[in-house]
ROZA-990411 format. One record per atom (N, C-alpha, C): residue number from 1; z, x, y; chain. Coordinates in steps of 0.02 Angstrom, whole numbers. Layout:
% residues N
  pos       w       u       v  unit
  NUM       Z       X       Y     A
...
% end
This chain:
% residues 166
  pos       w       u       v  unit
    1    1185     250    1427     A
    1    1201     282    1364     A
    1    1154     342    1354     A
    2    1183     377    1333     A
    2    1164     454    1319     A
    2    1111     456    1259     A
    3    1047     499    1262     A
    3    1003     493    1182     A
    3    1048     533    1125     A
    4    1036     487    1061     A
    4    1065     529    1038     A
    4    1062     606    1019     A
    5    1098     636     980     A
    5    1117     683     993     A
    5    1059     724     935     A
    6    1034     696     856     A
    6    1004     722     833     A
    6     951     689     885     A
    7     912     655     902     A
    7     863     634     939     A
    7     856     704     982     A
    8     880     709     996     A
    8     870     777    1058     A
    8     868     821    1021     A
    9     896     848     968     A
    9     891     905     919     A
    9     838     922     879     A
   10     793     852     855     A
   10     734     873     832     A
   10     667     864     864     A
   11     675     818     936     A
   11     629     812     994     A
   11     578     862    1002     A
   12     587     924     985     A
   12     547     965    1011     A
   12     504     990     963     A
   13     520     935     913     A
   13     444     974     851     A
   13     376     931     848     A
   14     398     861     901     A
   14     348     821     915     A
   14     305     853     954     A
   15     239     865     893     A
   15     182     909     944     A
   15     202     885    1022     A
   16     164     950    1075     A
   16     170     942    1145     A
   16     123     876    1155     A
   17     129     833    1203     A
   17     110     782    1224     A
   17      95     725    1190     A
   18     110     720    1125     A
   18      81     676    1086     A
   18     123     608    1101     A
   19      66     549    1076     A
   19     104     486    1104     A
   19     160     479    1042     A
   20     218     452    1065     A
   20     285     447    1028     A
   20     307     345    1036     A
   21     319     342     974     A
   21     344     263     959     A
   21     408     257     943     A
   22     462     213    1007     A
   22     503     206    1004     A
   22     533     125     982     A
   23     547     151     911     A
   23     548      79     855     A
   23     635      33     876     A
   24     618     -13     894     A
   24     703     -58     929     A
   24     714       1     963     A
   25     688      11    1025     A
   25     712      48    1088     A
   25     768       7    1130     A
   26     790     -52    1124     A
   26     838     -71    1154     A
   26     838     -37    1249     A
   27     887     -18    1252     A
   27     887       8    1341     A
   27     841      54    1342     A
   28     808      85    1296     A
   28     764     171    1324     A
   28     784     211    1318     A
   29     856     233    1314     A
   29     872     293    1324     A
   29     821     355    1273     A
   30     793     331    1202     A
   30     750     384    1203     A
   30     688     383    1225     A
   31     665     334    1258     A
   31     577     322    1268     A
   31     603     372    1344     A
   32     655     358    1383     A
   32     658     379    1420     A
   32     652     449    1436     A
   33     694     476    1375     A
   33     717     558    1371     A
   33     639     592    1333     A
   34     603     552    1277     A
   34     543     550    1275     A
   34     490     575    1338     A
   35     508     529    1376     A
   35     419     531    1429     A
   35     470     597    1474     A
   36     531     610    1468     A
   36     548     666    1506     A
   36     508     742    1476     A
   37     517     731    1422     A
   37     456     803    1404     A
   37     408     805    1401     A
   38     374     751    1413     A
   38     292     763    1424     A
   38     251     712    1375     A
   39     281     661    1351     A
   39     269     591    1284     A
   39     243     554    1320     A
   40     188     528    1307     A
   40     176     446    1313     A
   40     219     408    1274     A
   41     256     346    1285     A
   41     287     341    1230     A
   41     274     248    1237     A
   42     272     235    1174     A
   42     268     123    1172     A
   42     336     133    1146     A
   43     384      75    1169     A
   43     442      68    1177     A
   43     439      10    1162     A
   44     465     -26    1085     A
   44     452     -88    1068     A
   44     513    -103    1051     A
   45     536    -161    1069     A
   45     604    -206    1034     A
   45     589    -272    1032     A
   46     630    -320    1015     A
   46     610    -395     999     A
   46     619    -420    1078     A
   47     658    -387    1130     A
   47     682    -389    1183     A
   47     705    -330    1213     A
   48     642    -278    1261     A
   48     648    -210    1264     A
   48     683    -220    1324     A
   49     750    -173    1345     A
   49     777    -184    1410     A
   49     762    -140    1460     A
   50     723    -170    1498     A
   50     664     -75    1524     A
   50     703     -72    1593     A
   51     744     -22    1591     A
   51     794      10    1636     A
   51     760       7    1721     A
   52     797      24    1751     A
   52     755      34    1831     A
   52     744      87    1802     A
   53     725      94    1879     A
   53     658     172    1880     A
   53     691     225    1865     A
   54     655     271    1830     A
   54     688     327    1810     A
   54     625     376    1800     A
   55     652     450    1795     A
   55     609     495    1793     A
   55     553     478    1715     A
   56     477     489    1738     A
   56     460     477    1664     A
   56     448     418    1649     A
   57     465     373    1691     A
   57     462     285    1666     A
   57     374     290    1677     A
   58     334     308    1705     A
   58     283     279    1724     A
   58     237     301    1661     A
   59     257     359    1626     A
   59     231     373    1538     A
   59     245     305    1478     A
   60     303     266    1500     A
   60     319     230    1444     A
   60     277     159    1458     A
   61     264     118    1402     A
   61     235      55    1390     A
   61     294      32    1365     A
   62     308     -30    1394     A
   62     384     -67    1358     A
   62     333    -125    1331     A
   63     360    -126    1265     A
   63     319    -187    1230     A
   63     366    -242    1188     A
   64     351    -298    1195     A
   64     396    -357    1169     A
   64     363    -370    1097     A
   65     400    -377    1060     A
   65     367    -375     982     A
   65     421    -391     926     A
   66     413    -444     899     A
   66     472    -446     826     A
   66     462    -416     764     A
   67     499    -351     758     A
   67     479    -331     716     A
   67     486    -348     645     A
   68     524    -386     649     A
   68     547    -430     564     A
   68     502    -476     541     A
   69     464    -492     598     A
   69     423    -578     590     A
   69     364    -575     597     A
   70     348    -542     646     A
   70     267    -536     674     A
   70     233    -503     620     A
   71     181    -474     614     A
   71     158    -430     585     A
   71     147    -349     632     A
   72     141    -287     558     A
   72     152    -236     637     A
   72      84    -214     652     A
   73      94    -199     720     A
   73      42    -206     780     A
   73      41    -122     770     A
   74      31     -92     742     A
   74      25      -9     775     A
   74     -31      25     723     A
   75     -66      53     738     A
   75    -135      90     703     A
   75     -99     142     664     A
   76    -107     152     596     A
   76    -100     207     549     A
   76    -106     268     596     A
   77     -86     331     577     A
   77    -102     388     615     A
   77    -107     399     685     A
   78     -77     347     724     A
   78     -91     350     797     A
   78     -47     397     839     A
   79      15     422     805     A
   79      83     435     855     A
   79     119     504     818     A
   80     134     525     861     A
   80     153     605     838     A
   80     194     624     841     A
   81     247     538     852     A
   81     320     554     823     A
   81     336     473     822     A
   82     393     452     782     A
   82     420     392     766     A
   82     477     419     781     A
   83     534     372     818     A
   83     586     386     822     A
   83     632     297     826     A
   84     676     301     784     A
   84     701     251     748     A
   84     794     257     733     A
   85     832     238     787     A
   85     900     245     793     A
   85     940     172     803     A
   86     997     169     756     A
   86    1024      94     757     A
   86    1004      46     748     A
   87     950      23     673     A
   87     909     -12     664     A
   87     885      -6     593     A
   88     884     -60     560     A
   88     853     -51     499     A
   88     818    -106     469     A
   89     780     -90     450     A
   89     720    -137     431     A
   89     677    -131     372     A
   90     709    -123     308     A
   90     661    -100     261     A
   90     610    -114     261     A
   91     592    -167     248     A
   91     497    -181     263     A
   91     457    -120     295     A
   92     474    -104     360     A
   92     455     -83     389     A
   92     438      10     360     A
   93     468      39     324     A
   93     464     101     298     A
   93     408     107     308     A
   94     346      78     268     A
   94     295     102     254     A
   94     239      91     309     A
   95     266      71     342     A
   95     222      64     411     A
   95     247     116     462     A
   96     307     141     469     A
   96     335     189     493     A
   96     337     280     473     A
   97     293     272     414     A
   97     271     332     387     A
   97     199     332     400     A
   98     160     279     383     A
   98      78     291     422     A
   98      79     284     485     A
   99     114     270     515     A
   99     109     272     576     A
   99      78     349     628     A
  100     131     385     592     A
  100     127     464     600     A
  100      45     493     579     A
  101      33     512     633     A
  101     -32     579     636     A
  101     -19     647     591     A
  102     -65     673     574     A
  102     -60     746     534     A
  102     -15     766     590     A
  103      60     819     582     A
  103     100     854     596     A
  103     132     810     654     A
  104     169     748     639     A
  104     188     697     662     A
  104     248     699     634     A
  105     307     682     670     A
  105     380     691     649     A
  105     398     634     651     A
  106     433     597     617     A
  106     458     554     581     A
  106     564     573     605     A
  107     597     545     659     A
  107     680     540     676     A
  107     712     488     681     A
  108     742     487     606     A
  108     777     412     613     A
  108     851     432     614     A
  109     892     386     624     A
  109     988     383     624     A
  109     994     309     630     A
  110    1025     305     574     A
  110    1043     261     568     A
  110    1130     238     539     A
  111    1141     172     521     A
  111    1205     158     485     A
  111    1204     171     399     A
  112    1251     180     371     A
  112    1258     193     304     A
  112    1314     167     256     A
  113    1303     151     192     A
  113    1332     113     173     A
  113    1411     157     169     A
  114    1453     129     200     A
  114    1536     132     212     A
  114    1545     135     279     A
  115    1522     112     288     A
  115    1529      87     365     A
  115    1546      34     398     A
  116    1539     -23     347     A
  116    1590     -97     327     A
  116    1640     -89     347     A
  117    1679      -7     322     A
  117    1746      -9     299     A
  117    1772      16     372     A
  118    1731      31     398     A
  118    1745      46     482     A
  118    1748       1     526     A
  119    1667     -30     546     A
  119    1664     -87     584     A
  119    1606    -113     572     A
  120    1580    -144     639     A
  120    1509    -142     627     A
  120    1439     -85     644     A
  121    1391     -98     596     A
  121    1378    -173     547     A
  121    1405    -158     487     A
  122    1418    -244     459     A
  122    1435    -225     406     A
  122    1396    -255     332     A
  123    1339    -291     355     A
  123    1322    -305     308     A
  123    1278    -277     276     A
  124    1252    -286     201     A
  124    1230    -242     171     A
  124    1133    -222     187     A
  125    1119    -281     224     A
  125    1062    -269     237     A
  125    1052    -239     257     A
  126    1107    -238     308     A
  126    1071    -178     379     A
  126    1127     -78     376     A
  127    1125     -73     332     A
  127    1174       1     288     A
  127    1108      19     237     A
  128    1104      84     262     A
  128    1080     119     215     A
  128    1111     156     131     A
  129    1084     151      74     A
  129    1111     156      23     A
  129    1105     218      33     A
  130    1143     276     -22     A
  130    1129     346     -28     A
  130    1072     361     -57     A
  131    1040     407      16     A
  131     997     445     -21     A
  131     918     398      16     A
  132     928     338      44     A
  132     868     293      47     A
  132     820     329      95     A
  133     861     361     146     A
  133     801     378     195     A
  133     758     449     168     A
  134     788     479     126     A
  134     741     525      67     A
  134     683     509      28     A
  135     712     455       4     A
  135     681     412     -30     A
  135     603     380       5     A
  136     630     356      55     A
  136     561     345     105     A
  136     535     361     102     A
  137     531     439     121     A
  137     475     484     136     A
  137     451     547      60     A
  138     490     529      14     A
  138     470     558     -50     A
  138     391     568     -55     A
  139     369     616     -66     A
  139     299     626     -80     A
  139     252     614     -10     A
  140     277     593      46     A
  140     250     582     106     A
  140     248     637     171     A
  141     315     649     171     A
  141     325     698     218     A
  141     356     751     193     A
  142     348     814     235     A
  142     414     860     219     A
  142     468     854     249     A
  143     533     855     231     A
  143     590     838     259     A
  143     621     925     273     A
  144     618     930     347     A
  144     670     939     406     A
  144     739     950     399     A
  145     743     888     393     A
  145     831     897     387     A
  145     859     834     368     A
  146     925     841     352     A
  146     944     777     330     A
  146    1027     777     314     A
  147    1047     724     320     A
  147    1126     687     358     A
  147    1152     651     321     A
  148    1212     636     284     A
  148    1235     576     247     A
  148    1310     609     253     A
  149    1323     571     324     A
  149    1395     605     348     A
  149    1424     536     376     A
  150    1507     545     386     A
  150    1547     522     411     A
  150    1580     553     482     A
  151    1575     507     522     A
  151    1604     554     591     A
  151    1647     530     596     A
  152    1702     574     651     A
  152    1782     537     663     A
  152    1787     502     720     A
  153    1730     534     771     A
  153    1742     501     810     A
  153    1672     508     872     A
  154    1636     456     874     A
  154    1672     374     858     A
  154    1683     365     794     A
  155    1719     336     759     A
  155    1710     333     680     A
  155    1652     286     644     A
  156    1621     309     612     A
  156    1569     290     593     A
  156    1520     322     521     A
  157    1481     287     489     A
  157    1448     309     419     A
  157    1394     298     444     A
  158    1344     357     436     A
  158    1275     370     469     A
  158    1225     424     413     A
  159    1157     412     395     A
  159    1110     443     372     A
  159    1071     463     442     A
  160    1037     511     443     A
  160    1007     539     491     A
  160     948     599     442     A
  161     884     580     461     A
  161     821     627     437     A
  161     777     652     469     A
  162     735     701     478     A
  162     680     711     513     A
  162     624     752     443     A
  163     586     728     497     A
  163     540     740     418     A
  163     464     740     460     A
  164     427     789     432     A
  164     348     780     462     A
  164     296     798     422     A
  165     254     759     461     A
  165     177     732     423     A
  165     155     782     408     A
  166     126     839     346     A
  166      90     879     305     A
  166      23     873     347     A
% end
């Protein structure tokens, strides 16, 4: 699977070399496309699926970690980009905004609420309300850019933000 598509679009404001945290990395595809520009990157899922070898693999740390249950394991200010696609975890917001270093970018995409009415997911936990991923970073970051669209195809209801550390 291909990174996504804003993932690659705002990739390049993550200062040069800085280490990058890939939050439910699932297969890699961005830790992967990550350590392709020059990232250290920790690649954490509850069950990370760390691809064969690939260009760049030897930058990434695949790390096993629940992020719902455990407590989180990552140092305030350590990472100079968060990147966070197909996954939602409220709790987690506020650990996903300190996370970020001074001029640390903050790229999430996620699901949004009407998206039930499509497929999955559909439940309300895991759908973003309007406006939430703004909300996050209110008074925290400067926001980049920002998404509260419907696509046709694949069809789907998606928020999408980038936003970085002051």
């Amino acid at each position: 699977m291909n990174p996504s598509d804003w993932v690659t679009r705002w990739a390049g404001l993550i200062p040069a070399g800085a280490r990058v945290l890939d939050v439910a990395c699932g297969g890699g595809r961005h830790a992967l496309m990550l350590a392709g520009l020059g990232h250290p990157v920790d690649a954490v899922d509850r069950e990370p699926v760390q691809p064969e070898a690939a260009p760049g693999q030897a930058d990434i740390r695949w790390l096993e970690h629940d992020l719902e249950h455990a407590p989180w394991p990552f140092a305030d200010g350590a990472y100079g980009g968060v990147v966070v696609t197909n996954y939602l975890h409220r709790p987690l917001f506020p650990h996903l905004v300190a996370a970020l270093a001074k001029g640390g970018v903050l790229i999430y995409e996620t699901y949004a609420l009407g998206q039930e009415r499509i497929g999955r997911p559909r439940n309300p936990a895991h759908l973003l309300m309007p406006g939430e991923l703004l909300e996050m970073v209110r008074g925290q970051l400067r926001v980049v850019a920002y998404e509260d669209v419907q696509e046709a195809a694949p069809p789907r209801r998606v928020q999408r933000l980038c936003a970085v550390r002051p």
